[in-house]
N, C-alpha and C positions, 0 to 999 in steps of 0.2 A: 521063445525068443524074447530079447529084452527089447522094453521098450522104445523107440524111436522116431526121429519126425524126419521128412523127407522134404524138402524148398526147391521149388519146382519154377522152370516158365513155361509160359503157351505164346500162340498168335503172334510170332515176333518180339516178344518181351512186350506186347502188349496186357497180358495176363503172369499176376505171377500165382504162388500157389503154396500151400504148405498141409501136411497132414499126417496125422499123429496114431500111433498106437501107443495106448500107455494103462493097458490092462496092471501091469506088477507095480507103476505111483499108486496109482489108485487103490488097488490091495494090501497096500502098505501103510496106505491112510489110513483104511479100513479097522486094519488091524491096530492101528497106532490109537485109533479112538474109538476105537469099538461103536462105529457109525451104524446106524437102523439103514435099511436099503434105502428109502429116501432121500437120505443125508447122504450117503455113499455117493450116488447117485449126483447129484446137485455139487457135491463137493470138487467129488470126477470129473464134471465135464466145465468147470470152472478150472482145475487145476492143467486141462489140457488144454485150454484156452492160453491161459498162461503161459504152460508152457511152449507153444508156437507165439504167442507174442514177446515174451521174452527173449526167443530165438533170433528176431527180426532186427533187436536191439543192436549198435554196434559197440561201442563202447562195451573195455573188460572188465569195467568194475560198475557196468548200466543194472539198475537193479529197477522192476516193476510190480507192482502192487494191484491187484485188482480185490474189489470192496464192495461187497453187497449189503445192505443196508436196510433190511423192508420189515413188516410188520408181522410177518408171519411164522408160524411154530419154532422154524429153524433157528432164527434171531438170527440170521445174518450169514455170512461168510469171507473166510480174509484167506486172501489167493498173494504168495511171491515169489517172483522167479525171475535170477539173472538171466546175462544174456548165451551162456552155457549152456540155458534149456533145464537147469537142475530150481526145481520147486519145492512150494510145501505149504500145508493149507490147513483152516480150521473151519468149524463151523460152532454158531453160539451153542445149539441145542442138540447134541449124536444121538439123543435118543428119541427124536422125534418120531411117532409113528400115526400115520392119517391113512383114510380108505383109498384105495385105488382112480385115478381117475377115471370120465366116463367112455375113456378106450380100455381100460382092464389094467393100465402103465402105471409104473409110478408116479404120485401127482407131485412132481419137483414144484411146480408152478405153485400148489396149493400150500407145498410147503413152505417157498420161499416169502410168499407174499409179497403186494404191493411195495414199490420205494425203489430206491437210488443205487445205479451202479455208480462206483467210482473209479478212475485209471489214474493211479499215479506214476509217472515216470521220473526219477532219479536219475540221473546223467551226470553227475558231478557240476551242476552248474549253481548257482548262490540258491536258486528257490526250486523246489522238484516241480516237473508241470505236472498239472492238475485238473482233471475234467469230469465234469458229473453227467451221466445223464441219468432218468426218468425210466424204471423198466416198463417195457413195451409189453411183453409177453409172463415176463419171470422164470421162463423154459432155459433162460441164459444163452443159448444161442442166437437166437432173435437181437435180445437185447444186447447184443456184441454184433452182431450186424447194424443194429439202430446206432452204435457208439460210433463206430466207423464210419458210417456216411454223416453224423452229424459235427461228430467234433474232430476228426481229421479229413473228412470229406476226400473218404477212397470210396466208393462204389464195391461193396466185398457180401458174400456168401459165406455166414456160418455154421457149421453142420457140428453137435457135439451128441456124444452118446456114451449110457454106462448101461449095461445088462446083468445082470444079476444072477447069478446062481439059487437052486433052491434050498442050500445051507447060506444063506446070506452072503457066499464069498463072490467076489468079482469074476463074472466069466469073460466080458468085452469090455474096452471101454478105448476112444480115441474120437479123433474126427480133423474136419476140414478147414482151411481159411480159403478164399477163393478171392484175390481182390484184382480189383481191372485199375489201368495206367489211366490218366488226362488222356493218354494221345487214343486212347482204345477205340477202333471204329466201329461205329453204328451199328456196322453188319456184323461184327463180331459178338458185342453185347447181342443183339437179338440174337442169334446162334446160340451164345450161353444160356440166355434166359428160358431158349426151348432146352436144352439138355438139362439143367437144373430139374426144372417141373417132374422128371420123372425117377428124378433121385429118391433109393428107397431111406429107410434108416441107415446112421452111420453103422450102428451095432448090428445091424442086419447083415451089411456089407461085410464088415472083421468077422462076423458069425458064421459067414461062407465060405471063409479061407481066404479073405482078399487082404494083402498086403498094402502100408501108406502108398506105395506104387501103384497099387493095382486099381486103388481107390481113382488115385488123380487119373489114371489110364481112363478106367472109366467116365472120368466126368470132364478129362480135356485131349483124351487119344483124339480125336476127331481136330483140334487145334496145332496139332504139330510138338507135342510135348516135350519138353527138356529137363529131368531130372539133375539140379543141379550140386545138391550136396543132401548128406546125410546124417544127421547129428541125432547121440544119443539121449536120453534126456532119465531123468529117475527125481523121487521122491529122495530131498537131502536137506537136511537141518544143519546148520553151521552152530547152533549153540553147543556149551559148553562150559564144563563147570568156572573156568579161567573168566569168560566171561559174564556167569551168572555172578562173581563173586565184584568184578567191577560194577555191574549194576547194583549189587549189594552195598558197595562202598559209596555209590553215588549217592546215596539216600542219606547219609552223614552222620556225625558221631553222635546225636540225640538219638536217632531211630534206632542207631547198631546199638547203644546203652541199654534202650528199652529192652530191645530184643533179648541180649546178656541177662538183665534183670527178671526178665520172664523164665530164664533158668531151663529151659525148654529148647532141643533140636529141633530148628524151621526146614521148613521144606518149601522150596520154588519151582515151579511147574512153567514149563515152555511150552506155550499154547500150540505151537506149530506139531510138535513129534509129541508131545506129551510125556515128556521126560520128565523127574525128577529130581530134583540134587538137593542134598540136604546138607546141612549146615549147622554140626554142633556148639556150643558155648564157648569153647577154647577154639574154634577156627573164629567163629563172629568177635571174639576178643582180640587175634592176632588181624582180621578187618581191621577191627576199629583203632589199629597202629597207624596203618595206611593211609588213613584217611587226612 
């Protein structure tokens, strides 16, 4: 089945809800950067973050960024995804490889290290907003539930998960957004708050046969559930040699001469898909007309 997220209400549109399977992005990253399980892992369950927060976006040309910044093995990771639900993601280091944590898991946390997420949102307005926070945990779902109640101050639950195969290929990977309204009452939230507690893993859950449906079933059947749309989502890179070539041209007729002068085919890599396009002496010549 191809990947998909499900946007859901509960409790009278006091709860809404979203939740993702995206086992085939995640394999496709995999494979695009030939990521250690680690990276996979951390990279996965960032990029389905994304992609149900991009979803929420309304604007068609709303584009999101999410930015991991911290000190450890991985160097980082860069998460973007319109409002389409179509993503794409990198990380500094894919071949990271560290011991297991002290549950037997992969140690995402150990890898990501201490430091900063960041969310930028794009909306077509003069300045993107911009909001940093402090990671709480480094496990990335935590730290997307700390973002949310700090810097848009929703009250939300986030569940994220990538399982692994024992040839390194992606066997699971998806998860949850859970957020409650201003108006949500009392009794509601403590209701939630017990049914949360016995939530198993997200990979557990998809590992059992449970569908984005079946997940939210579980965790807000008891609230009156409303599945309200369905959107498909995949791993997609908009570059292209047309526009590697205007980035080329951007950098101006001193850089495109040097290049010429070095007498040498370049090659430009797109950190997102990890493409290639190369660029011999006579196309960087008919460049540097353009310019």
């Amino acid at each position: 089945m191809s990947d998909y997220i499900v946007r859901a209400t509960a409790a009278n549109h006091q709860i809404r809800a979203f939740a993702a399977t995206t086992r085939e992005l995640t394999e496709y990253a995999r494979n695009a950067h030939n990521t250690s399980p680690v990276a996979t892992a951390a990279l996965g369950r960032l990029m389905t973050a994304g992609a149900m927060m991009g979803s929420m976006m309304k604007g068609e040309d709303d584009l999101l960024t999410l930015q991991i910044q911290a000190g450890g093995p991985l160097q980082g990771i860069t998460v973007t995804a319109d409002s389409k639900a179509n993503v794409k993601g990198y990380v500094g280091n894919p071949n990271v490889l560290i011991p297991a944590n002290s549950k037997g898991k992969l140690d995402v946390a150990g890898a990501v290290g201490v430091g900063l997420l960041t969310v930028i949102k794009d909306m077509g307005m003069k300045e993107p907003y911009s909001s940093q926070t402090v990671l709480q945990t480094s496990e990335i779902a935590e730290d997307l539930t700390y973002y949310f109640a700090t810097s848009e101050q929703v009250p939300s639950a986030v569940g994220l998960g990538v399982l692994m195969n024992h040839d390194n290929t992606v066997r699971q990977a998806g998860g949850f957004i859970i957020q409650l309204m201003p108006f949500t009452e009392e009794s509601v939230i403590e209701k939630l708050e017990e049914k949360l507690k016995d939530v198993t893993s997200v990979t557990s859950m998809l590992d059992a046969g449970n569908t984005p449906e079946q997940i939210l079933e579980n965790l807000l059947g008891d609230f009156g559930l409303e599945i309200t749309d369905t959107i498909p989502t995949q791993f997609y890179c908009n570059c292209s040699k047309k526009r590697v070539e205007k980035a080329l041209i951007s950098v101006g007729r001193k850089e495109l001469q040097s290049m010429i002068d070095d007498g040498k085919t370049i090659e430009v890599n797109c950190h997102f898909c990890n493409t290639n396009y190369s660029f011999d002496v006579e196309e960087l010549k008919e460049l540097k007309k353009r310019v």
